[in-house]
GUTI-836891 format. One line per 2 residues: number of its first residue (from 1); their letters; for each residue x, y, z of C-alpha. Coordinates in steps of 0.25 Angstrom, whole numbers. Layout:
<martors>
NUM) A) X/Y/Z  ...
</martors>
This chain:
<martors>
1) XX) -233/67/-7  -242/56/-11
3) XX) -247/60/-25  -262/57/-18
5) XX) -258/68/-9  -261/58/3
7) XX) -246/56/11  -253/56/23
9) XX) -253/41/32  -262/39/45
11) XX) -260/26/50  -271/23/61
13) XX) -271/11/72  -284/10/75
15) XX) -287/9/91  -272/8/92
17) XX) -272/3/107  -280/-8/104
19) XX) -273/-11/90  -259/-12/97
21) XX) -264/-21/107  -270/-31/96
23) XX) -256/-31/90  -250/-35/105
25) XX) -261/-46/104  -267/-50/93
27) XX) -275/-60/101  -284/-45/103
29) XX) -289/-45/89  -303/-50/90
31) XX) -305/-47/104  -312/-33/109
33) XX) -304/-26/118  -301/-11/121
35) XX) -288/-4/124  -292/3/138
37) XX) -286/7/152  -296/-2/162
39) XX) -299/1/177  -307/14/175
41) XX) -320/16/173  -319/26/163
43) XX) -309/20/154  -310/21/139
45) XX) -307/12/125  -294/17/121
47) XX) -294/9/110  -302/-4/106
49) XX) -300/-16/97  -308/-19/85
51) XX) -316/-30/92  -320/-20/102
53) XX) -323/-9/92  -334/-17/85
55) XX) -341/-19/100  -342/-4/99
57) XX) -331/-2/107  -325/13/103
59) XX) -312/19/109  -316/28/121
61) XX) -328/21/125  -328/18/139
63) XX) -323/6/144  -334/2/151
65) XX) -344/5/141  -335/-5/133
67) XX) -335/-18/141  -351/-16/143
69) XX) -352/-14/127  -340/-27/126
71) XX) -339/-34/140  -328/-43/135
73) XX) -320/-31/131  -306/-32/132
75) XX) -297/-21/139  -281/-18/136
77) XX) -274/-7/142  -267/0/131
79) XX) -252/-4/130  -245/10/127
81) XX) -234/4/126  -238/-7/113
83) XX) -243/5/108  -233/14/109
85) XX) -224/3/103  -234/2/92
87) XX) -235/17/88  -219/17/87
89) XX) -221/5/79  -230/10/69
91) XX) -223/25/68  -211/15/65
93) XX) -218/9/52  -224/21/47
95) XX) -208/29/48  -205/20/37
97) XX) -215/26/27  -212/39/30
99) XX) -204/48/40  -218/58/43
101) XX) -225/49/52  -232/54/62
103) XX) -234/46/75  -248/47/83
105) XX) -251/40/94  -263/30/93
107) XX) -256/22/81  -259/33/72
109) XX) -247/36/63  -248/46/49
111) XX) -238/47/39  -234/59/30
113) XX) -230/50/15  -226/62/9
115) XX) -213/60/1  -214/45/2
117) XX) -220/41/-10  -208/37/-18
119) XX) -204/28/-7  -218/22/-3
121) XX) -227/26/-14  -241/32/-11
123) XX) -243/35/4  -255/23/2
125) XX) -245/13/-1  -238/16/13
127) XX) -250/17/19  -252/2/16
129) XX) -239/-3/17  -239/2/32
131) XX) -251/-2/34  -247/-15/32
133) XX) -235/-16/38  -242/-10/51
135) XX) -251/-21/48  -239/-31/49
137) XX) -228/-26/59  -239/-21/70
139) XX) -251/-29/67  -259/-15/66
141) XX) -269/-12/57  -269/2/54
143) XX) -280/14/47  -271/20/36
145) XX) -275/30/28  -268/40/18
147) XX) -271/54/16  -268/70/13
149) XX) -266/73/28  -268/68/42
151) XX) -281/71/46  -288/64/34
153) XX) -280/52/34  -283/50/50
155) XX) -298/51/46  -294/41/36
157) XX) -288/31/46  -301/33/55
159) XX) -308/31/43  -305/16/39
161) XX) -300/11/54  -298/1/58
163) XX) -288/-1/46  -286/0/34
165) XX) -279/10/22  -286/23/15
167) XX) -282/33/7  -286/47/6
169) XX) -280/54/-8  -278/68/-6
171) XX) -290/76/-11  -300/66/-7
173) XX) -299/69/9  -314/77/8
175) XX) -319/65/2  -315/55/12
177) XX) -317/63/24  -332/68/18
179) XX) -338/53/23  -331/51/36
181) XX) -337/51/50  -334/63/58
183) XX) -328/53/69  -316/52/60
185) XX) -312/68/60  -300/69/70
187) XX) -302/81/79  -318/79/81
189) XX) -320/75/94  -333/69/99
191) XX) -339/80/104  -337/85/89
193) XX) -343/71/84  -354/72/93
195) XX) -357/85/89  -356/85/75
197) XX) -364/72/74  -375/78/81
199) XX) -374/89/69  -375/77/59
201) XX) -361/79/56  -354/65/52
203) XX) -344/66/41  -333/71/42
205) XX) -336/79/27  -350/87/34
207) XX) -340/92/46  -329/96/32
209) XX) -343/105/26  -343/113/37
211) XX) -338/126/37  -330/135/48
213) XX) -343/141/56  -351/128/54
215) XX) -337/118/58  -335/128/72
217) XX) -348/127/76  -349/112/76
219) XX) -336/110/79  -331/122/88
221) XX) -317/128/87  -310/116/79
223) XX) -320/116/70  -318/120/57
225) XX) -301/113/59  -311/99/61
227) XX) -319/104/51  -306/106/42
229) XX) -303/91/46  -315/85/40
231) XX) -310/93/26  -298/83/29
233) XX) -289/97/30  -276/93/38
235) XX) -262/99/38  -257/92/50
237) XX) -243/86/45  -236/71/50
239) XX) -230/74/63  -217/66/62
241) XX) -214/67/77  -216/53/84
243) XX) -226/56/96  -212/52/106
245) XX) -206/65/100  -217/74/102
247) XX) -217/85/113  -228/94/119
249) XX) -225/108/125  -229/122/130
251) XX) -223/134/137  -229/142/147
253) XX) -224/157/149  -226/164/161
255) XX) -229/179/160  -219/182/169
257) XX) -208/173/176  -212/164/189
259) XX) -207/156/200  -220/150/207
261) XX) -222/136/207  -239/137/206
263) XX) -236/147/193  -225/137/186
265) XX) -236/127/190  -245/133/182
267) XX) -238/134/169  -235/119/171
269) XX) -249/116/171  -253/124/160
271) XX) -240/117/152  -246/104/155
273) XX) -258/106/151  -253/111/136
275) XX) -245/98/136  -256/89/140
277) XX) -265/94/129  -256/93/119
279) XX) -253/79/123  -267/75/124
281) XX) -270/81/110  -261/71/104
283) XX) -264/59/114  -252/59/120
285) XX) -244/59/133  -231/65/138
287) XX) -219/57/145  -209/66/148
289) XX) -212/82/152  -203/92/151
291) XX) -203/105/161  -196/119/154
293) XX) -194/131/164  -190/145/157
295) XX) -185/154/167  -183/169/169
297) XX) -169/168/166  -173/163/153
299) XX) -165/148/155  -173/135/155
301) XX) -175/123/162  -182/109/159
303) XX) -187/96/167  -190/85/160
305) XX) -197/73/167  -203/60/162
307) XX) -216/53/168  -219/39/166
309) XX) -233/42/163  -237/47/150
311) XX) -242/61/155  -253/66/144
313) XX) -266/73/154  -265/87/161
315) XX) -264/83/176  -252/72/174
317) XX) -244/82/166  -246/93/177
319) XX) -243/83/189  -230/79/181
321) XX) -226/93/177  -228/98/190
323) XX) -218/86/197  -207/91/188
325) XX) -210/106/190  -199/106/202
327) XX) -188/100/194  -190/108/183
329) XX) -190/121/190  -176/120/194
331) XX) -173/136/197  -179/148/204
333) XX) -181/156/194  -193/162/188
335) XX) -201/152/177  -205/161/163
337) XX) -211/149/157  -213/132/156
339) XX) -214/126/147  -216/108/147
341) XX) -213/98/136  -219/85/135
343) XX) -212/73/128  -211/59/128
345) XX) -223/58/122  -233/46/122
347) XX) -246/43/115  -256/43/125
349) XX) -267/32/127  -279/39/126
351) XX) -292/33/131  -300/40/121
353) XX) -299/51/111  -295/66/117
355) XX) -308/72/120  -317/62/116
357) XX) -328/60/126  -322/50/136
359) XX) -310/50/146  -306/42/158
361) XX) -306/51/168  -312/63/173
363) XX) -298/71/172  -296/64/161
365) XX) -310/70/155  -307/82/161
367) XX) -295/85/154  -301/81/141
369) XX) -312/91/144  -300/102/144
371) XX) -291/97/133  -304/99/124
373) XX) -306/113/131  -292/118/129
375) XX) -291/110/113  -301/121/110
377) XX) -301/132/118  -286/133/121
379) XX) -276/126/129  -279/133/142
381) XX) -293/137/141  -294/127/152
383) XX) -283/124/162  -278/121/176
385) XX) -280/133/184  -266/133/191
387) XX) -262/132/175  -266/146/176
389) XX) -258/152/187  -245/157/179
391) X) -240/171/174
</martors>
């Protein structure tokens, strides 16, 4: 390990979208302009150039609420495929620090260093040599910060965006993170924000103070794991699988063997609805879904198909699910269980922050209403009501 203690890498694009588009065409620097879908009324910033930022022009802000606040604002649909191409490219220069790198979408990489000091000294002198070199091959400018774990060196990023280097040696985490606005705690959402800033909560070290009873009632049911977050406390390791390798799944058993369509139906739903959160958790979206059938003869049968739309919200999972149920129930027998696997999986262009306050549609809203719900409560606290209609 580093002899600070601090092996942990965050490298952070900010406003990504708009960031890979500048690198596209440079002639975009100095003007405002916002990464957006345009055409509908309540279309949001997905993300917005620096020019733009300092006209007060914030990522999920409404797009009309933006050109009345910058009339000349410029709109860019997001190219998912330049920033596809941009992640890889990025995964690609960090893979040659270290083999633990962990690819998020959103230009958002973190490295595990441990191990690598005889080859690269200290973790802070890769951290600058990358940046640099990102700098260079990708005309990028990138947040990088060093730390003990994760979760402090992402405050870190967030702390000295747009760009720039930082260093948190082990030891000194409750010390950096006593100062910082509550904004930059990862997990708080704005409700949270709003709430605590009502209290007259706004560093992240006043939320750290609190203790278990006083953290649950301010914060509800994750209270005291945010609260543990502002103490900088983080065990999440460096997931070293690229996000085109990962795979979301569930199972559902039936109490007793079936063979009615409206009760396999059901367990589909309810499938769908497991994957779908799972992939919205991690701002993601699924190509390719496969459909398992146990039967009662204890054999099993699979039907995968691939959909040209990135599939990532309840309804288009279920409509795609149950296009395919027919091909993968290829025997009369009865079903004992289901399960479905999504793969092929893609970052998905978010137009503002899972369960922030704004949303594009009224569905859309809705079903963030209901991850929120099902986050806290439990998966299926609320569900389809046909989801419900197997034994």
């Amino acid at each position: 390990m580093d002899k600070e203690g601090a092996s942990i890498i965050h490298v952070n694009i900010t406003d990504f979208f708009a960031s890979v588009a500048i690198a596209e065409d440079r002639s975009l620097q100095e003007k405002a302009f916002v990464i957006a879908y345009e055409g509908d009324g309540r279309s949001v910033v997905i993300s917005s150039s620096a020019c733009a930022r300092r006209e007060g022009i914030e990522k999920g802000m409404y797009l009309s609420t933006a050109f009345r606040m910058v009339p000349h604002l410029q709109v860019i649909p997001p190219d998912e495929r330049a920033s596809f191409v941009m992640q890889r490219s990025l995964y690609e220069i960090a893979s040659g620090y270290t083999p633990a790198v962990e690819n998020s979408p959103g230009g958002h990489l973190y490295l595990d260093m441990d191990g690598t000091s005889r080859l690269f000294g200290p973790a802070i002198d890769s951290a600058v040599l990358m940046s640099r070199t990102i700098c260079e091959r990708l005309s990028l400018q990138p947040a990088v910060a060093v730390a003990s774990n994760k979760l402090v060196a992402k405050i870190a990023t967030r702390a000295i965006r747009p760009s720039g280097i930082t260093h948190i040696p082990k030891g000194e985490e409750k010390d950096f993170l006593f100062s910082q606005d509550i904004s930059l705690l990862p997990g708080l959402s704005y409700a949270n924000r709003r709430l605590l800033r009502v209290a007259g909560i706004r560093k992240i070290g006043t939320v750290a103070d609190l203790d278990d009873q006083q953290a649950e009632a301010l914060l509800g049911k994750n209270g005291i794991a945010l609260r543990n977050s502002a103490r900088g406390e983080d065990l999440t390791p460096v997931n070293t699988r690229r996000f085109e390798e990962r795979s979301v799944s569930t199972r559902i058993d039936f109490n007793r063997g079936s063979q009615r369509l409206d009760t396999i139906e059901a367990a589909l739903i309810r499938g769908a609805e497991d994957i779908g959160l799972q992939l919205r958790k991690e701002s993601m979206g699924c190509h390719a879904l496969a459909i398992t059938i146990y039967w009662a003869d204890r054999k099993v049968t699979t039907y995968t198909g691939r959909s040209k739309e990135l599939l990532v919200w309840d309804d288009q999972l279920i409509q795609t699910l149950k296009g395919w149920l027919d091909k993968a129930l290829s025997r009369r027998l009865h079903v004992i269980a289901v399960a479905l696997k999504g793969t092929q999986l893609r970052p998905y262009i978010e137009e503002t922050e899972l369960f922030e306050e704004f949303s594009v549609t009224k569905t859309r809203q809705i079903q963030k209403s209901v991850d929120l719900l099902r986050l806290r409560f439990g998966n299926h606290l609320v569900t389809r009501a046909t989801a419900l209609h197997h034994g």
